[in-house]
C-alpha positions in Angstrom: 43.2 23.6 58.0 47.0 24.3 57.9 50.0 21.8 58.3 53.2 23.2 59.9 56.6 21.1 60.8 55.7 22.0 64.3 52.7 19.2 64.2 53.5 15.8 63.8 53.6 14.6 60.0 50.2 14.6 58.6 48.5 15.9 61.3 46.2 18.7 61.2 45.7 21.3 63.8 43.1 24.3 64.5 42.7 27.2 63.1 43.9 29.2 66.2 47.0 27.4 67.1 47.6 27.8 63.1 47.8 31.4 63.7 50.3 31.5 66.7 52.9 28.7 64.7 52.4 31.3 61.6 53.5 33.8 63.6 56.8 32.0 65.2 57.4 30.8 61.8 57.5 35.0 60.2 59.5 35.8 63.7 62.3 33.3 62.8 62.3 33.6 59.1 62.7 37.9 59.2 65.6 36.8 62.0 67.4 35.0 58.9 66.5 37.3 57.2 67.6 39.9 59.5 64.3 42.4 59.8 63.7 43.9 62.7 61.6 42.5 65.3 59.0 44.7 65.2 58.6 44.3 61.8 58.7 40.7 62.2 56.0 40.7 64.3 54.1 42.8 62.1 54.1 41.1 59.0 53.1 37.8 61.0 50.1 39.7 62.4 48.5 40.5 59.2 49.4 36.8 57.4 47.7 35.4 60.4 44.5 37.6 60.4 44.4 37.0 56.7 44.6 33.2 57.7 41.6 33.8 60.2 39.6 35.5 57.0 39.6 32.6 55.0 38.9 30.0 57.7 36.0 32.0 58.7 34.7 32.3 55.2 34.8 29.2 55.0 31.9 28.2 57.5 28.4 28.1 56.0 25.3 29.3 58.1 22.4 26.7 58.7 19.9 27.2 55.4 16.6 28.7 57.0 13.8 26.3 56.8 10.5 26.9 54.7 7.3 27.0 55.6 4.9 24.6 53.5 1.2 25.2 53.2 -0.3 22.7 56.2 3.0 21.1 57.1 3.7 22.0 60.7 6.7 21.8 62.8 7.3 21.5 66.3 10.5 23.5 67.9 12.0 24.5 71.4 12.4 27.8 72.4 13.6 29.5 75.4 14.9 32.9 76.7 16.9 35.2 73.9 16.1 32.3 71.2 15.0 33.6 67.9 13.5 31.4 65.2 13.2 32.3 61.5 11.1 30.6 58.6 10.9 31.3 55.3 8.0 31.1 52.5 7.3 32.6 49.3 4.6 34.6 47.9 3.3 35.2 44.8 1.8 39.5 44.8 -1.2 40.9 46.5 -1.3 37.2 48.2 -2.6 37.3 52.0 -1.2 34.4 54.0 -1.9 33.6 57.6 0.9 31.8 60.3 -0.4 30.1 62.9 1.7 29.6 66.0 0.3 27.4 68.8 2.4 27.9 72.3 3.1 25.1 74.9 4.6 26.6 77.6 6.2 29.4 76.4 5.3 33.1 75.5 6.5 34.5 72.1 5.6 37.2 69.7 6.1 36.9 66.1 7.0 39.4 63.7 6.6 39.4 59.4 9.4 41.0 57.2 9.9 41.3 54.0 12.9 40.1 51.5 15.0 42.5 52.3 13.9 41.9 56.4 12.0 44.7 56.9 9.8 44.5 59.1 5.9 44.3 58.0 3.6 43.7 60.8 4.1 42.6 64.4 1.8 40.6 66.9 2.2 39.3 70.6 -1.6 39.1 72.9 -1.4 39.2 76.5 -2.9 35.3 76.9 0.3 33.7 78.3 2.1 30.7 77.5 -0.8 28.4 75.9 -2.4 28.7 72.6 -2.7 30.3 69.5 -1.1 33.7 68.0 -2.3 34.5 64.7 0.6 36.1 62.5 -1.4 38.1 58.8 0.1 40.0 56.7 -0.3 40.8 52.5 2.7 39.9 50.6 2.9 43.6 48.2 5.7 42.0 45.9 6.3 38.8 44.5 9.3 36.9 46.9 10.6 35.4 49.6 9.1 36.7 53.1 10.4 35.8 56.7 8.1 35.0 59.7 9.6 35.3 63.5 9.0 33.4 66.3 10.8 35.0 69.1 11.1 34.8 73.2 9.9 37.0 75.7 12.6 38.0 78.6 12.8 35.7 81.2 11.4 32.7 79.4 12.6 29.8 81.0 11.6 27.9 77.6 8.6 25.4 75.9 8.0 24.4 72.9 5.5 25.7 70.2 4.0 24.1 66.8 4.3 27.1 63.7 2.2 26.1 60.7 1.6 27.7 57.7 -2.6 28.1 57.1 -3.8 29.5 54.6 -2.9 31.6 51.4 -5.1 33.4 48.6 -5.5 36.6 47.3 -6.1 39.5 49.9 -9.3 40.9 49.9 -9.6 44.8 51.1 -10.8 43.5 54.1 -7.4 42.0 54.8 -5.7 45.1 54.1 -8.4 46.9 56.4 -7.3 44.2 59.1 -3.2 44.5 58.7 -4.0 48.7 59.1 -6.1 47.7 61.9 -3.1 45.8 63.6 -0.8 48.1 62.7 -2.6 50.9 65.1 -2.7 48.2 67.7 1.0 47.8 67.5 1.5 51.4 67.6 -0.6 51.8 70.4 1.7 49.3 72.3 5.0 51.2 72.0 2.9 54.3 73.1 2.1 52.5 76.1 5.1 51.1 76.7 6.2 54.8 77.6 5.6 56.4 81.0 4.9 59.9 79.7 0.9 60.6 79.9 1.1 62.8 76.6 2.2 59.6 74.9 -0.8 58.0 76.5 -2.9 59.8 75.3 -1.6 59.2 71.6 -1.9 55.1 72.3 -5.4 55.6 72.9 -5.7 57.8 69.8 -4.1 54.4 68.0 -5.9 51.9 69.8 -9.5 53.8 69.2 -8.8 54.3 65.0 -7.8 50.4 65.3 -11.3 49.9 66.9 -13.3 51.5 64.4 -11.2 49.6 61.8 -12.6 46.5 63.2 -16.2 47.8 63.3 -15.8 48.5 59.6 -15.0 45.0 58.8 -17.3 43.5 62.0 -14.4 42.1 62.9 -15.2 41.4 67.4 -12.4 39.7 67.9 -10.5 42.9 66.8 -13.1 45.2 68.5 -12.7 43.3 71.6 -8.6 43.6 71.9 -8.7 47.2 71.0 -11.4 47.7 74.3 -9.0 45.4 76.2 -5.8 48.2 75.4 -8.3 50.7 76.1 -9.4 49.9 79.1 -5.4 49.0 80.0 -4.4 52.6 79.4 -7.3 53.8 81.7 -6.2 51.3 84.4 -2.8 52.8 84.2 -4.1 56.4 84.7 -5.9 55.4 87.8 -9.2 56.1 85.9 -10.4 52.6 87.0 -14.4 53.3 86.2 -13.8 54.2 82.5 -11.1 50.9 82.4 -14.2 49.0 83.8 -16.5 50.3 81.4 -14.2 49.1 78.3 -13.2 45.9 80.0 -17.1 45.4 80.6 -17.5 45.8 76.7 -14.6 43.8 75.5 -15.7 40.8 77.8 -19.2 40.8 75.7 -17.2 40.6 72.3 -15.0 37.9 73.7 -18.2 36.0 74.8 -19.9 36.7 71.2 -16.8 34.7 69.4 -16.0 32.8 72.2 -12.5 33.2 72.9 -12.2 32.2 76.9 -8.8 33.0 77.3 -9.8 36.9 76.2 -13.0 36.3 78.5 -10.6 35.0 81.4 -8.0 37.8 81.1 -10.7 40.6 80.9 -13.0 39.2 84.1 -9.8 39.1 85.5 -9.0 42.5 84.9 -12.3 43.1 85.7 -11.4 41.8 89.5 -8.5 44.1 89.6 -10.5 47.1 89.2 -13.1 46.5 91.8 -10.2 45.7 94.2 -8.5 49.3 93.6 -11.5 51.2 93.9 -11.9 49.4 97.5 -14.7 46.4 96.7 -12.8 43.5 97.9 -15.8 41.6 97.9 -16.9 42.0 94.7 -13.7 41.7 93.4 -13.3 38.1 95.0 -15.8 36.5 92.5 -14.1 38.3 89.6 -10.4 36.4 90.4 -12.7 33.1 91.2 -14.1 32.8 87.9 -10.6 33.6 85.6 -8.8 31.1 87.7 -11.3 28.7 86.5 -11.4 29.5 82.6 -7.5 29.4 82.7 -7.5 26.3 84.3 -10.7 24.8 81.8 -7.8 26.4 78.9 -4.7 25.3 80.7 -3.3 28.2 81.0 -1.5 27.6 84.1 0.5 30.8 84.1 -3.2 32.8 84.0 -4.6 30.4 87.2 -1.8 31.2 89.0 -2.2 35.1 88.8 -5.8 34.3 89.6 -4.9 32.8 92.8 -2.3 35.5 93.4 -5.0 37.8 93.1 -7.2 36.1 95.3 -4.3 36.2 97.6 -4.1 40.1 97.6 -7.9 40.0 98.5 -7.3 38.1 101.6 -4.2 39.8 102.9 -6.4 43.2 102.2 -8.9 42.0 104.6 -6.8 40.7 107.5 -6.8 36.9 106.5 -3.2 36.3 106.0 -3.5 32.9 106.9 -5.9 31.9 103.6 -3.8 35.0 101.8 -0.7 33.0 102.6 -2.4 29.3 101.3 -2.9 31.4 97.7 0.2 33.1 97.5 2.0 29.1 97.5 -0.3 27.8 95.0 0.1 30.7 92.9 4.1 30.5 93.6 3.8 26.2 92.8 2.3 27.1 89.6 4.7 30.1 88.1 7.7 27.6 89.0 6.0 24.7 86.9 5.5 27.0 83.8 9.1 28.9 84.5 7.4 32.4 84.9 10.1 34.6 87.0 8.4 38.2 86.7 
C-alpha cells in the first residue's frame, strides 16, 4: 500500500486510488517544474502502471492441494468451475483417481508436470457415481488430476480420492492406449462430417479389441456402447441395436446397472425410430427403474421423457403430458437445463 498527503495521516488507501493521486501528484510537480502537460501526463502513466506491477506481484495464488493415498475430499462444483489436485509419482508407477459425483456431471483429465495433457475420461452415466481417472506416471514428478464442469451445470458436490498406486503392469499400458482410442473416437464424433465418422468407429473398434486382449468387459462394453452411438447417428438403427444388444450382456456380466440402464434405454430409442412403439415402451420402463434403484435421477427423468414421446406418438397426449411433468420435476431438482 502507498501513503500520499492527500489521505489522512497514517492512513492507507488502495492500490487504484494510489494510482490516480500518483498521477496528480507528477501533473503538479512537472507544473513546477514547468514540463509540458503532455509530458506530465506521461511520465505519471508509466510510474503508475509500474505501481500496479508491483502490487500485483505481490498477490500469491492459493497452493494446489495434494492428493494422499486414501484420504478423500469432498468439494462443490458448478458450471465453468475447474478443480486441480496435485500428487507425485515415483516412474513407471500406475495410479488410479477415483471421483464419485453427487449431483453433478464432470469429466476429469491427467497432465503431466509441465500440464500436458495425458489421458482424458468423462462416461455418459449422468450426475451420480463413479468416474474412474488411470493413467502411468513415465517420469518421476509431480502430476495434476482435473475435475472439471460440464456446460450448463447448475452445480453438486463430488468426493475425489486417490486409490491405488503400484507399479504398471503392460496390461495398464494396454488399458491407457485402450482409452486413448476411446477419447479419440469422441472428438471424431463430436463432428458432423460422416467421413470423420467413419474414423471414430475405426478408433472405437481398435479400443475394443484392446479390451478383448486384456478381457477387460467393462472396456468392451463402452466401446459397443460408442459403437452402436455412431450407428444411431447415421440412421443405421438395426446395426446400433445389434451393438447396444451386445454391450448390455457385458454390462450385465460385471454388473454395472447404470451401463445396463443407459444401453436398455438406448435400446428403447431404437425400437421407437424404427416405428415399434410398443416394444419400445418396455425398454424406457425398465431404465427408468435401474436409474431410480441407482439414483440417478437425471437418467429416470429421461426415462419418463421417453415414455412421454411414446405416448404422444400414439395419440395419448393426455398420459404423454402426465410424463413429460415428471420428467420436467426431476431435471429441475438435479439442475439439468439441456
Amino acid at each position: 500500500m502507498v501513503r500520499f498527503r492527500y489521505a489522512p495521516r497514517g492512513a492507507i488507501i488502495s492500490p487504484n486510488y494510489s494510482r490516480i493521486l500518483v498521477r496528480r501528484e507528477f501533473s503538479q510537480m512537472g507544473a513546477r517544474l514547468k514540463i509540458t502537460p503532455a509530458r506530465r501526463w506521461t511520465i505519471a502513466l508509466l510510474f503508475s502502471c509500474g505501481l500496479a506491477g508491483g502490487t500485483e506481484a505481490q498477490v500469491q495464488t492459493r497452493p494446489t492441494p495434494s492428493l494422499q493415498l486414501n484420504q478423500p475430499l469432498t468439494r462443490d462444483l458448478k458450471d465453468g468451475e475447474s478443480h486441480t489436485y496435485k500428487l507425485r509419482l515415483e516412474d513407471r508407477m500406475f495410479a488410479r483417481v477415483v471421483v464419485m459425483r453427487q449431483g453433478v456431471d464432470v469429466f476429469m483429465r491427467a497432465l503431466d508436470g509441465q500440464r500436458k495433457k495425458r489421458t482424458q475420461v468423462g462416461d455418459p452415466f449422468g450426475r451420480v457415481g463413479p468416474l474412474v481417472l488411470e493413467f502411468v506416471a513415465e517420469t518421476a514428478g509431480d502430476y495434476f488430476v482435473e475435475v472439471n464442469s460440464r456446460p450448463h451445470e447448475m452445480g453438486g458436490s463430488y468426493e475425489v480420492e486417490y486409490v491405488e498406486s503400484r507399479v504398471a503392469t503392460n496390461t495398464d499400458r494396454t488399458r491407457m492406449v485402450a482409452a486413448n482410442h476411446l477419447g479419440a473416437g469422441n472428438n471424431l464424433r463430436a463432428e458432423a462430417e460422416a467421413r470423420l465418422h467413419r474414423a471414430a468407429l475405426a478408433e472405437y473398434d481398435r479400443a475394443r479389441k484392446l479390451y478383448i486382449q486384456i478381457n477387460d468387459k467393462a472396456g468392451q462394453a463402452m466401446s459397443l456402447q460408442r459403437i452402436g452411438r455412431v450407428y444411431e447417428a447415421q440412421s443405421d438403427y438395426k446395426t446400433a441395436m445389434e451393438n447396444y444388444s451386445s454391450a448390455l450382456a457385458l454390462w450385465r456380466e460385471v454388473k454395472e446397472r447404470r451401463g445396463e440402464a443407459y444401453t436398455i434405454n438406448g435400446m428403447g430409442g431404437m425400437h421407437f425410430y424404427l416405428g415399434n412403439l410398443e416394444m419400445a415402451l418396455p425398454y424406457f420402463e425398465q431404465a427408468g427403474d435401474i436409474y431410480r434403484e441407482v439414483g440417478n435421477k437425471e437418467g429416470e427423468g429421461l426415462s419418463y421423457n421417453e415414455i412421454a414421446n411414446v405416448y404422444r406418438q400414439k395419440g395419448d397426449i393426455a398420459v404423454a403430458l402426465k410424463y413429460y411433468q415428471k420428467a420436467l420435476d426431476l431435471y429441475r431438482e438435479v439442475g439439468t437445463k439441456n
